[in-house]
DOVORO-296141 format. One record per residue (C-alpha): x, y, z; residue in three letters. Coordinates in steps of 0.25 Angstrom, whole numbers, m for minus. Example, Ala and Ser with C-alpha at 12.3 -4.5 7.8 and 13.67 -1.06 7.14 Angstrom:
PT       x       y       z   type
PT      49     m18      31    ALA
PT      55      m4      29    SER
! end
This chain:
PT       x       y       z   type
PT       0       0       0    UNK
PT      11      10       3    UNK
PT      18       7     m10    UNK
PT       4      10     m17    UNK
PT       1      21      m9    UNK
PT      16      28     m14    UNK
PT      13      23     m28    UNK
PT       2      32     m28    UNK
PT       7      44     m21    UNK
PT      19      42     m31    UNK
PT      11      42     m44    UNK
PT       2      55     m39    UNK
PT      14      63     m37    UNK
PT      18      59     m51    UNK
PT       3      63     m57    UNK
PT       3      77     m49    UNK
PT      18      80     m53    UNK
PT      16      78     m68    UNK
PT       8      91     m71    UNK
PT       6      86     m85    UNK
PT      m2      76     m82    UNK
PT     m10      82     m74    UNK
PT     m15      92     m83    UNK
PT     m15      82     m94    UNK
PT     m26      74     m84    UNK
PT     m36      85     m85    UNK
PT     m34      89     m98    UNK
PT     m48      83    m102    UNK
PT     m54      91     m91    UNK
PT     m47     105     m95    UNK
PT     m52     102    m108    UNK
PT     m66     100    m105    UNK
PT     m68     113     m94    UNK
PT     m61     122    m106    UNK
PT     m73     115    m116    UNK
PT     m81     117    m107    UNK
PT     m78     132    m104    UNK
PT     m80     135    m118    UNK
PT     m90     128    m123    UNK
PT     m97     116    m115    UNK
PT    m103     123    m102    UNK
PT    m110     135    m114    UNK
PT    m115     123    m123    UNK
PT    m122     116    m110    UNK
PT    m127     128    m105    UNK
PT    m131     132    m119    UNK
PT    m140     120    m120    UNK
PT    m146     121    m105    UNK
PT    m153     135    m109    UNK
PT    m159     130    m119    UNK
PT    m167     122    m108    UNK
PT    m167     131     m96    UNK
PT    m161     146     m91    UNK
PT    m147     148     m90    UNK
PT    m144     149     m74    UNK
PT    m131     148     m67    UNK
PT    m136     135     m63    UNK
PT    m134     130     m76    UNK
PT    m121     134     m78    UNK
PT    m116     128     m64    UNK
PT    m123     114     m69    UNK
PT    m116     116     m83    UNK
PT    m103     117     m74    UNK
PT    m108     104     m65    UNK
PT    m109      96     m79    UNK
PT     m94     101     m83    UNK
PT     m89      98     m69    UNK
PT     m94      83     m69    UNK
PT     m89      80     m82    UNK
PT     m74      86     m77    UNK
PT     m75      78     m64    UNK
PT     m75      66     m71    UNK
PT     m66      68     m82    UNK
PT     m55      72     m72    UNK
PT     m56      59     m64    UNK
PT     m52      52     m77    UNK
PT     m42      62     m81    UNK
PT     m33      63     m69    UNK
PT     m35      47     m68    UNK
PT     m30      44     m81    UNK
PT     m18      54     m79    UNK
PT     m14      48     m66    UNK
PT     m11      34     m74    UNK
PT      m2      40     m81    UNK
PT       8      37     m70    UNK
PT       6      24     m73    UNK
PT      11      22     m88    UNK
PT      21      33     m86    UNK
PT      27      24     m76    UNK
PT      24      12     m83    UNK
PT      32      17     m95    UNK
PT      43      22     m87    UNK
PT      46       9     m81    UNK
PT      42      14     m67    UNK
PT      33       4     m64    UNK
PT      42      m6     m66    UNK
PT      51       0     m56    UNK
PT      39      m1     m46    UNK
PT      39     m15     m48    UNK
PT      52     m16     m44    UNK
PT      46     m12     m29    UNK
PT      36     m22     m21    UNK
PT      25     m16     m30    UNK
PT      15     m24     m38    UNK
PT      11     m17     m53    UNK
PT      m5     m17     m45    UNK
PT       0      m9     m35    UNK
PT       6       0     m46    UNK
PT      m3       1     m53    UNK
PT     m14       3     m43    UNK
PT      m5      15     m38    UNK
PT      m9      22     m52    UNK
PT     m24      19     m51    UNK
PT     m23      25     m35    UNK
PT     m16      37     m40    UNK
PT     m25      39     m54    UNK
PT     m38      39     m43    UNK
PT     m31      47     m32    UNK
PT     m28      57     m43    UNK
PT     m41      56     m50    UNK
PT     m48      59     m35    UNK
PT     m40      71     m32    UNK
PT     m41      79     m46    UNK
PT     m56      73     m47    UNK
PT     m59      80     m32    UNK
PT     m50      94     m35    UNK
PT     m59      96     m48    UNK
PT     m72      93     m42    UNK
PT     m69     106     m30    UNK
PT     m64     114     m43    UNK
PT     m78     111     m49    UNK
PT     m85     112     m37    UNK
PT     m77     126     m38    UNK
PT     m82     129     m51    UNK
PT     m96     126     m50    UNK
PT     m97     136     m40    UNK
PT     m89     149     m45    UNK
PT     m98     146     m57    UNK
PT    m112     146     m48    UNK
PT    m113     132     m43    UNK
PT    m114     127     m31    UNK
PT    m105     115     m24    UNK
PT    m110     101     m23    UNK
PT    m117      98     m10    UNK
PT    m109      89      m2    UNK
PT    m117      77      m7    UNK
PT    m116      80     m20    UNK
PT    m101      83     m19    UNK
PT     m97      69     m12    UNK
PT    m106      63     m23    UNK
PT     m98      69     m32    UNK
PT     m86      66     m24    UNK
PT     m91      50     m27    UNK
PT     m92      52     m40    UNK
PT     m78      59     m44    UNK
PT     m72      45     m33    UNK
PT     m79      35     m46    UNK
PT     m74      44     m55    UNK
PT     m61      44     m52    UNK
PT     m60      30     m49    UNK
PT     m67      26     m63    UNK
PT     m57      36     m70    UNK
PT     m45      29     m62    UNK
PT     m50      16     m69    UNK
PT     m53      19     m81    UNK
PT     m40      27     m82    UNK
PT     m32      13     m75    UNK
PT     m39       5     m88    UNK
PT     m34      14     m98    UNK
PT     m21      16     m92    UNK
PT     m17       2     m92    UNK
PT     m17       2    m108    UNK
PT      m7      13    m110    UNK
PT       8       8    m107    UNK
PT      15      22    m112    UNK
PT      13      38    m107    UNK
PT      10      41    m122    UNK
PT      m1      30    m122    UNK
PT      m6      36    m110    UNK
PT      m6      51    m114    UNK
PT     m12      46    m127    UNK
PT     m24      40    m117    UNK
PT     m25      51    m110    UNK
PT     m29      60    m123    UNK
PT     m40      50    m127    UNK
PT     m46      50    m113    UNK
PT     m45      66    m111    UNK
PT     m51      68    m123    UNK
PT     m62      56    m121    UNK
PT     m65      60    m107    UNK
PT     m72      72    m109    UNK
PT     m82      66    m119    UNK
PT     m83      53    m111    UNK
PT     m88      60    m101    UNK
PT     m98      70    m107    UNK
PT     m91      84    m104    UNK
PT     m84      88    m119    UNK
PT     m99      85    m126    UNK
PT    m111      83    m119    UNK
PT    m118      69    m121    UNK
PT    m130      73    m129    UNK
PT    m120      80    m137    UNK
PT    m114      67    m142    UNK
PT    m117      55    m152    UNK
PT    m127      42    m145    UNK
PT    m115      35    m147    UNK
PT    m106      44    m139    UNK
PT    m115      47    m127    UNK
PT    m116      30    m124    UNK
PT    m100      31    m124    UNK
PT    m101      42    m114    UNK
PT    m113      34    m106    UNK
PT    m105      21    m105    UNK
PT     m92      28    m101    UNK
PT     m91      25     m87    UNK
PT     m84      39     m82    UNK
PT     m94      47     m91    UNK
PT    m103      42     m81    UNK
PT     m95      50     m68    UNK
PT     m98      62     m77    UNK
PT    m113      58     m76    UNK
PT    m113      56     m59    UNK
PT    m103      70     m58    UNK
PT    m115      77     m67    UNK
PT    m126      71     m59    UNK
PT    m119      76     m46    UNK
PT    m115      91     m49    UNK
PT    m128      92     m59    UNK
PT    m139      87     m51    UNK
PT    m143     100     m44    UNK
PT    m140     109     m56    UNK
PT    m149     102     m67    UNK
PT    m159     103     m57    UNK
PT    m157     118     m55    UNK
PT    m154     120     m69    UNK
PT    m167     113     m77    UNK
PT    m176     116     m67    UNK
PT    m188     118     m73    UNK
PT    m184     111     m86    UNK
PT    m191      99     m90    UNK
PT    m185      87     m86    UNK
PT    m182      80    m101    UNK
PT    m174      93    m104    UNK
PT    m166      90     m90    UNK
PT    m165      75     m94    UNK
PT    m160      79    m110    UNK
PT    m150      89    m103    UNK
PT    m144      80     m93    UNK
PT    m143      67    m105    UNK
PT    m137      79    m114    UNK
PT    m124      82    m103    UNK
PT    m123      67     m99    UNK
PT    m129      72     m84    UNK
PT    m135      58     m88    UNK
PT    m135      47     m95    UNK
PT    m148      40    m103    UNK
PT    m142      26    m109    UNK
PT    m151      18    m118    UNK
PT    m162      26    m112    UNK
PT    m159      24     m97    UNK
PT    m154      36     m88    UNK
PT    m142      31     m81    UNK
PT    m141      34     m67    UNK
PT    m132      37     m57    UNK
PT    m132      23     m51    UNK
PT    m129      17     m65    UNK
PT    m117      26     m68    UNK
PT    m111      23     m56    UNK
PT    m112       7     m57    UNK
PT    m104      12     m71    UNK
PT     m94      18     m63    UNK
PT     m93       7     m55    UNK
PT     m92      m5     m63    UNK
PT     m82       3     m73    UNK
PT     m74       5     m61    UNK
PT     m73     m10     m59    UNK
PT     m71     m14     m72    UNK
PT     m60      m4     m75    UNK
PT     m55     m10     m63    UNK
PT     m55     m22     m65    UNK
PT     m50     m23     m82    UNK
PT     m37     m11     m77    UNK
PT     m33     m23     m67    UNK
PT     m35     m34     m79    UNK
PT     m26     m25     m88    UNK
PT     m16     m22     m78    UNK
PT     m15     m36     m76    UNK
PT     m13     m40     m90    UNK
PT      m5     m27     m94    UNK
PT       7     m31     m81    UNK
PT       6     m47     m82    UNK
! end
């Protein structure tokens, strides 16, 4: 354990000393606030009007649904950048020097995953107060207690899905150009994957059933649910409830699937067993990448 536990402490003084990497990690999410400031938020609010007066209240939900979107996207953006520890020191032969220690490759490896949540967790709760911070000097209020531990919850799945998922790609790529080269497709996938670059009703059938069955779109959904909830009802009151219905299948606030609403329950039982399964084929891989 105390090997582990220095393993881990090692490589996240590595990630936060490479200054690089981390600004490559939120890449993605600088991109989406500066699309966002220039034409995203006015093209939502636009389309809101249409159905019911501009308020600040709008503008603050119009802010919730960029803030949800950004919370997930960061989980798998810092997580994916923390393994790059791993192949770096995979190609340099540093692993092989750990060997050379009383340390198993598992334990090794584990001290990657550990590090890619720890980091995950810490950038994930550090941009939630700066989003709780914007919402408020743009006319919103903070989350309730409640709301804020719900969404405290939902960011822990988050990161932990991320952390996985990151683990299974990252076990295919043996060189830090290989790895660079993931980290451009999942940057620029990210942002569509989970709804934020075009909204849902925006894009083809075929591309909003990718979007449903992507398991991290789903955190998006959860986040939206949490910091939306009070404000679609401030916003549309008043407005009858198909348009309310139309908007929130339009901004993938939720998700209709071959007719059915899916609810919360059901995106998290997603979560869940993707969790498990990444799990569980990243330790098949590892075995049959190392034996």
């Amino acid at each position: 354990m105390e090997a582990l536990i220095s393993l881990v402490l090692r490589n996240n003084k590595i990630f936060r000393r490479d200054k690089t990497q981390v600004f490559f990690s939120l890449l993605s999410v600088i991109i989406v606030i500066v699309l966002y400031a220039v034409f995203l938020q006015k093209m939502q609010v636009d389309a809101i009007e249409q159905l019911t007066e501009a308020t600040p209240e709008l503008i603050t939900m119009v802010n919730e649904w960029l803030v949800a979107g950004l919370l997930s996207m960061i989980a798998v953006s810092t997580t994916l950048g923390a393994y790059g520890i791993a192949v770096k020191d995979q190609e340099s032969k540093v692993q092989a020097d750990f060997l050379t220690a009383p340390l198993s490759r598992a334990t090794i490896q584990l001290s990657y995953v550990l590090n890619a949540f720890i980091i995950g967790c810490i950038f994930s709760f550090i941009a939630l107060l700066g989003c709780e911070i914007f919402i408020v000097t743009t006319g919103g209020k903070l989350l309730s207690f409640g709301d804020f531990i719900q969404v405290l919850s939902i960011l822990f799945l988050s990161v932990l899905l991320a952390s996985v998922f990151n683990l299974f790609l990252s076990l295919f790529v043996s060189t830090q150009n290989a790895f660079s080269t993931l980290g451009t497709i999942v940057g620029t996938l990210l942002g569509f994957l989970c709804g934020v670059y075009v909204p849902l009703g925006a894009l083809p059938s075929f591309a909003q059933h990718i979007i449903m069955y992507f398991p991290i779109s789903h955190t998006t959904l959860l986040l939206r649910n949490a910091f939306m909830e009070s404000s679609i009802a401030n916003v549309f009151h008043g407005v009858p409830v198909s348009y309310v219905e139309d908007y929130k299948m339009n901004y993938g606030i939720v998700y209709e699937l071959n007719g059915h609403i899916i609810s919360s329950t059901t995106s998290l039982i997603v979560i869940v067993c993707t969790i498990v399964v990444l799990s569980l084929a990243s330790m098949i891989l590892f075995k049959r990448k190392y034996n």
